[in-house]
C-alpha positions in Angstrom: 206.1 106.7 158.6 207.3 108.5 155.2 205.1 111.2 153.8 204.0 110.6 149.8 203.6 112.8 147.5 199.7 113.6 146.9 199.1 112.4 143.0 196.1 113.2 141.1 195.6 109.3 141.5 196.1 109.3 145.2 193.9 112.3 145.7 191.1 110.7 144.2 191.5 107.4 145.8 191.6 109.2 149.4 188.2 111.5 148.3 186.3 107.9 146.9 187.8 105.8 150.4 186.4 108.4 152.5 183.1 108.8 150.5 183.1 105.2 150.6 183.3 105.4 154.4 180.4 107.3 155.1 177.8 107.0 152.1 178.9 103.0 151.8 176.2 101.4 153.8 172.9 104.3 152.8 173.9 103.1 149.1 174.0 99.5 149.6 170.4 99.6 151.4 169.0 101.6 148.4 170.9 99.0 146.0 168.6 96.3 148.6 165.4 98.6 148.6 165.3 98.6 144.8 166.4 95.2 144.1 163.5 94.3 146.5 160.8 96.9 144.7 162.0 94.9 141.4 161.2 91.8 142.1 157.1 93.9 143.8 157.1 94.9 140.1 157.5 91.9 138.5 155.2 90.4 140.7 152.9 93.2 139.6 153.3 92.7 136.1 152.7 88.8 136.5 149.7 87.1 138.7 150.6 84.5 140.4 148.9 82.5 137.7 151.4 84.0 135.2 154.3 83.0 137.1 153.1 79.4 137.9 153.0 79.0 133.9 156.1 80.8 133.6 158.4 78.8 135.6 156.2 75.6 134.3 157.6 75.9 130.7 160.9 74.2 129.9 164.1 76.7 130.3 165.1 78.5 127.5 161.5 79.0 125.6 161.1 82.4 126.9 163.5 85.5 126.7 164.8 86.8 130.0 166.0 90.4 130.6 168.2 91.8 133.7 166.0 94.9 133.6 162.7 96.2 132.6 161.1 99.2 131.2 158.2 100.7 133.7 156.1 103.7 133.0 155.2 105.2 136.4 152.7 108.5 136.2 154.8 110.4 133.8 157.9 108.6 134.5 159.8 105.9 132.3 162.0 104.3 134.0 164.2 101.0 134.2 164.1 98.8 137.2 166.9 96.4 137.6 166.3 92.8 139.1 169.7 93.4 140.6 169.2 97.1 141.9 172.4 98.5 140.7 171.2 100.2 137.5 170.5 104.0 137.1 172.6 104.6 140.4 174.7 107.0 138.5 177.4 108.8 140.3 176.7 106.7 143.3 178.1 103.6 141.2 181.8 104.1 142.3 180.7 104.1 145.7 179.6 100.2 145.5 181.8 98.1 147.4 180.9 95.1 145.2 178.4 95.0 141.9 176.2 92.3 141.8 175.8 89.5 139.7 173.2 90.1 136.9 169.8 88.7 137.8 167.6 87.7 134.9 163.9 86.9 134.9 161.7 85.5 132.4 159.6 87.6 130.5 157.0 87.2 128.1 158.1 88.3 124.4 156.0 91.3 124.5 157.9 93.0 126.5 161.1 92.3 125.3 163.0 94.9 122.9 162.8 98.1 124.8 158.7 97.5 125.0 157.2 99.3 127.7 156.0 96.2 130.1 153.3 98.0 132.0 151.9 101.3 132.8 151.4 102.2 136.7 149.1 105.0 137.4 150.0 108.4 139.6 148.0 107.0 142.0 149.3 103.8 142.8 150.9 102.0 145.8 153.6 101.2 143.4 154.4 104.4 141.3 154.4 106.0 145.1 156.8 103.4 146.2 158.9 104.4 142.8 159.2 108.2 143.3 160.1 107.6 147.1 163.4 105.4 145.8 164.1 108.2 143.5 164.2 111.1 145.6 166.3 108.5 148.3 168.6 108.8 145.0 168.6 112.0 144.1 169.0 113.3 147.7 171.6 110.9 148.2 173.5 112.4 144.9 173.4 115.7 146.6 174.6 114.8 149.5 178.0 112.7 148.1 178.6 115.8 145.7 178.7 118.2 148.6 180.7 116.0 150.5 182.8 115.3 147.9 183.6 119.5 147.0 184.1 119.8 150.8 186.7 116.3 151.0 188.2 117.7 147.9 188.9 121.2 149.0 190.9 120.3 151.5 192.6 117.1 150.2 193.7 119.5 147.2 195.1 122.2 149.7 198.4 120.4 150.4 201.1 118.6 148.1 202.0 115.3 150.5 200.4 112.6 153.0 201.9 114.0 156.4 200.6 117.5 155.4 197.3 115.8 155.0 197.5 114.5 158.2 198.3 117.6 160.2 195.6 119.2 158.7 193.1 116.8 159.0 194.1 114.1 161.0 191.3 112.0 161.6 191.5 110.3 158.4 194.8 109.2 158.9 193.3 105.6 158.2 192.8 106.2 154.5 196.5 107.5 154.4 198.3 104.5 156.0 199.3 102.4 152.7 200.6 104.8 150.4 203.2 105.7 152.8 204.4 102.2 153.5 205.3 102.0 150.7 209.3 101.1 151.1 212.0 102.5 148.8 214.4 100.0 147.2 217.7 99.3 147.8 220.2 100.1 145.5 221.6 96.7 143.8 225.4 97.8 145.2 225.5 99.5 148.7 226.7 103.2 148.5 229.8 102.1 150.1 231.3 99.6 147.3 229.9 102.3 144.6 232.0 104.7 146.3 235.2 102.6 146.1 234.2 101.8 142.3 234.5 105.5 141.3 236.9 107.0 144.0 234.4 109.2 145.6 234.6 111.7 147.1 236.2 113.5 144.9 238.5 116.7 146.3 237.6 119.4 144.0 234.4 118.0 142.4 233.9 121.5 141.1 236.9 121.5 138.7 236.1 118.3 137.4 
């Protein structure tokens, strides 16, 4: 298997693979935890009542939003109906973005209106903070990983290098190196004929 040469490109496309690899699954349950705590806050927002009217009015008289603005203690914060927003640096790490989800709401609390206020003290503001240090902790955690995967991807200049080094991600090196070099259009041979090589005294040419 041919060594490649380690690109700026390629570097960052073994560090995010192997990133990928291990922080993958921890982000896609917090993407389903706060796509789940979404949908408690609408419910929160809207009494059953509200939402029996809601969904009895024909389509398109109320606005809908993918998102809405919460206040929780001192916290403002948007909570997305699909769970993907806010994730910051732990976007790239999402195998697949989800489709938008959009929700009714009442025109109140459309334009960037704060839609309700929860207390310190409530089930749902401590629910909130709980999803934000799993976040923030799990932001730490990818940016050491990713100085450390870094360090040592940025130590050598090619692929097989990278491998003796570190070989047990040899997995994330397999298809830049089979990548197979072209053929010239006329084989070596008839190109030699063409121009008389070799030539006897190329250096006095």
């Amino acid at each position: 298997m041919a060594s490649a040469k380690l690109t700026t490109t390629v570097r960052d496309t073994i560090t995010s693979r192997i990133l990928r690899y291990r922080f993958g699954g921890d982000v896609a349950q917090l993407v389903a935890d706060r796509k789940a705590f979404a949908e408690d806050c609408y419910d929160a927002v809207y009494d059953e009542g509200t939402r029996k009217k809601i969904r009895g009015l024909p389509k398109g008289w109320l606005p809908t939003a993918c998102d809405m603005l919460l206040r929780f203690g001192a916290e403002m914060d948007r909570v997305h109906f699909n769970g993907h927003g806010s994730l910051g640096g732990l976007w790239s790490l999402v195998e697949k973005a989800a489709d938008e989800v959009h929700r009714p709401l009442l025109a109140k609390h459309t334009r960037n209106a704060v839609v309700a206020i929860f207390d310190a003290d409530t089930e749902v503001a401590a629910q909130h903070a709980v999803l934000l240090d799993r976040r923030n902790e799990l932001s730490r955690q990818v940016k050491e990983a990713e100085g450390q995967i870094r360090s040592v991807v940025n130590s050598v200049t090619t692929t097989g290098k990278l491998r003796e080094v570190w070989p047990e991600i040899g997995s994330f090196l397999d298809d830049f190196e089979d990548i197979k070099l072209s053929l010239p259009a006329v084989p070596v041979k008839e190109l030699n004929a063409i121009l008389d090589l070799p030539v006897e005294g190329a250096a006095d040419v």
